[in-house]
C-alpha positions as CSV (number, residue, x, y, z in Angstrom):
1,X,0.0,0.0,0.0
2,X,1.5,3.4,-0.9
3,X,0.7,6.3,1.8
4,X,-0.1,9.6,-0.4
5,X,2.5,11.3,1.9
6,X,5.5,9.0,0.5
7,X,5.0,10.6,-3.0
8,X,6.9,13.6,-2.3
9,X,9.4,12.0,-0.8
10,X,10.3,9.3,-2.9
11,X,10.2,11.8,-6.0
12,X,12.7,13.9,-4.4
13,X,15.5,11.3,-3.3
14,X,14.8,9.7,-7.2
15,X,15.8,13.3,-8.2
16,X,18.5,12.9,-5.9
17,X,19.9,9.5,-7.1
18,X,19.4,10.8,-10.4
19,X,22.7,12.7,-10.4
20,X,25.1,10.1,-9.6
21,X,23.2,7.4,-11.5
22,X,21.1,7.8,-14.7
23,X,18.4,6.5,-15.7
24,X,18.8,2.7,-16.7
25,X,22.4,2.8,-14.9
26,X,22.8,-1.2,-13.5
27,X,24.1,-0.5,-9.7
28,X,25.7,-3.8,-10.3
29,X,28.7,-1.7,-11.9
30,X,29.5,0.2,-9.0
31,X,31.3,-1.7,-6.1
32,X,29.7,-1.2,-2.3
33,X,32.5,1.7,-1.3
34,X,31.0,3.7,-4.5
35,X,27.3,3.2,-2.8
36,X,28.7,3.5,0.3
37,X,30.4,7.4,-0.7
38,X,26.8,8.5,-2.5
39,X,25.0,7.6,0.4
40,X,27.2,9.0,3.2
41,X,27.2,12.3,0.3
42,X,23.2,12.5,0.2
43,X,22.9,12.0,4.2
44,X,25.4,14.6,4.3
45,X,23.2,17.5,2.7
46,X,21.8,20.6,4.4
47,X,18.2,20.1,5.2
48,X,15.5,22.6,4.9
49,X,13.8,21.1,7.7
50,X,17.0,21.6,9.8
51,X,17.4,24.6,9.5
52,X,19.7,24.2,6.7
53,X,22.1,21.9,9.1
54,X,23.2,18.2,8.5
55,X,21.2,15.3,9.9
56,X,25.1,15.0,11.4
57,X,25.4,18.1,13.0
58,X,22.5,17.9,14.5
59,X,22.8,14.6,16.3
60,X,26.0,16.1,17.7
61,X,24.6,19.3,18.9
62,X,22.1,16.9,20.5
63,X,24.3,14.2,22.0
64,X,26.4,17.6,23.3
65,X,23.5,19.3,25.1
66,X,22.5,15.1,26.5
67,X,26.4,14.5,27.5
């Protein structure tokens, strides 16, 4: 079952993927430590949400004010 909500967000991380793979591109080509760099490079992106922050920096500030 698809939730109407997911729409948005699955059209804007396909957008995403987009720029390091094309359309039609077989992921079997790229080895896990190429997978590994996109995905550590798309979790590393300023987020609106965040107030323009990484989802990074803002688990530190957290674990800073916690610790």
């Amino acid at each position: 079952m698809q939730l109407a909500w997911t729409f948005p967000v699955r059209r804007v991380m396909r957008r995403l993927l987009r720029q390091y793979f094309p359309k039609k591109t077989l992921l079997a080509h790229f080895s896990q430590d190429d997978l590994d760099i996109v995905a550590l490079e798309l979790n590393e992106r300023p987020r609106k949400t965040l107030k323009n922050r990484t989802p990074t920096k803002v688990m530190s500030e957290g674990a800073a004010v916690m610790g």
